[in-house]
N, C-alpha and C positions, 0 to 999 in steps of 0.2 A: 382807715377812716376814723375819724374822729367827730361825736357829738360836738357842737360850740356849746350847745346849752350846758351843757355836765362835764364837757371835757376830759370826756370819757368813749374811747377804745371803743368800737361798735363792732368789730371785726375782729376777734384775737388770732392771732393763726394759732394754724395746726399742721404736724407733718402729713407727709403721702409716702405710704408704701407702693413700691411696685418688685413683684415676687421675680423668679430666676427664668431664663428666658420667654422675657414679655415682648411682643412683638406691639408696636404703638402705631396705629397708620398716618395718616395725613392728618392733620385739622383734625385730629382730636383734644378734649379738652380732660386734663387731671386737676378736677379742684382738692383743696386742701380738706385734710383728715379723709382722703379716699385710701381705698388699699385694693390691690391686687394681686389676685394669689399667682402660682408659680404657673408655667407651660400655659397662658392665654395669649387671645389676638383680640387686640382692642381694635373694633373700626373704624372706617373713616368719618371722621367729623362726632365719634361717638363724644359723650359726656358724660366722664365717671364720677360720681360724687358720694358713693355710697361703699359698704364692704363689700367688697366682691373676692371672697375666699375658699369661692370653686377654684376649679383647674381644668384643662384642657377645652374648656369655654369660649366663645364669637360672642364679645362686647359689644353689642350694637346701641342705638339712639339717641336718646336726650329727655332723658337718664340714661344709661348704659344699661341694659340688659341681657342676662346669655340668652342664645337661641336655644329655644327648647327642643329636645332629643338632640340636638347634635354638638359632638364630641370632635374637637380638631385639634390640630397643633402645626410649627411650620418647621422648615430646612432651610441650611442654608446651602445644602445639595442641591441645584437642578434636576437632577435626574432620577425622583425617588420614586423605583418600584415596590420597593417592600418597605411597608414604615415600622415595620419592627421590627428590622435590623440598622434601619437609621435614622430612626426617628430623635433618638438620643444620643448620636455623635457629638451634638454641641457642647455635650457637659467634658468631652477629651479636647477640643480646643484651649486656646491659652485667652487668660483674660485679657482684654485691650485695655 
């Protein structure tokens, strides 16, 4: 966007981090100069616009906020009995 009065840039961008397996849900929104740390689940329709440099964190709202006390993470196993033994399979997978 552009002032016409000043003809000057009102918007400059800025990048978005998002850390190592982040799981993103539906209609969620990443605005510019967010970041997100590694092992989170951002929700649905959440809206991240801030640092968010926890980890194992549930992104929720508009702003995005973690839930407080709880600590999560996902699979891409169906079948997970014990999450610490597979909880971190994903990092022996091959990158797409």
């Amino acid at each position: 966007m552009i002032d016409l009065d000043t003809m000057r840039r009102t918007n400059p961008p800025d990048g978005v981090y998002i850390g190592d397996h982040v799981w993103v849900s539906k209609h969620a929104a990443i605005m510019k100069g967010a970041a997100i740390g590694d092992d989170n689940v951002v929700g649905y329709g959440a809206l991240v616009n801030g640092n968010m440099d926890m980890s194992n964190a549930m992104l929720v709202g508009a702003p995005a906020k973690p839930i407080p006390g709880r600590r999560v993470t996902w699979s891409r196993l169906s079948n997970v009995k014990k999450a610490d033994d597979t909880v971190f399979e994903w990092k022996n997978y091959p990158q797409l």
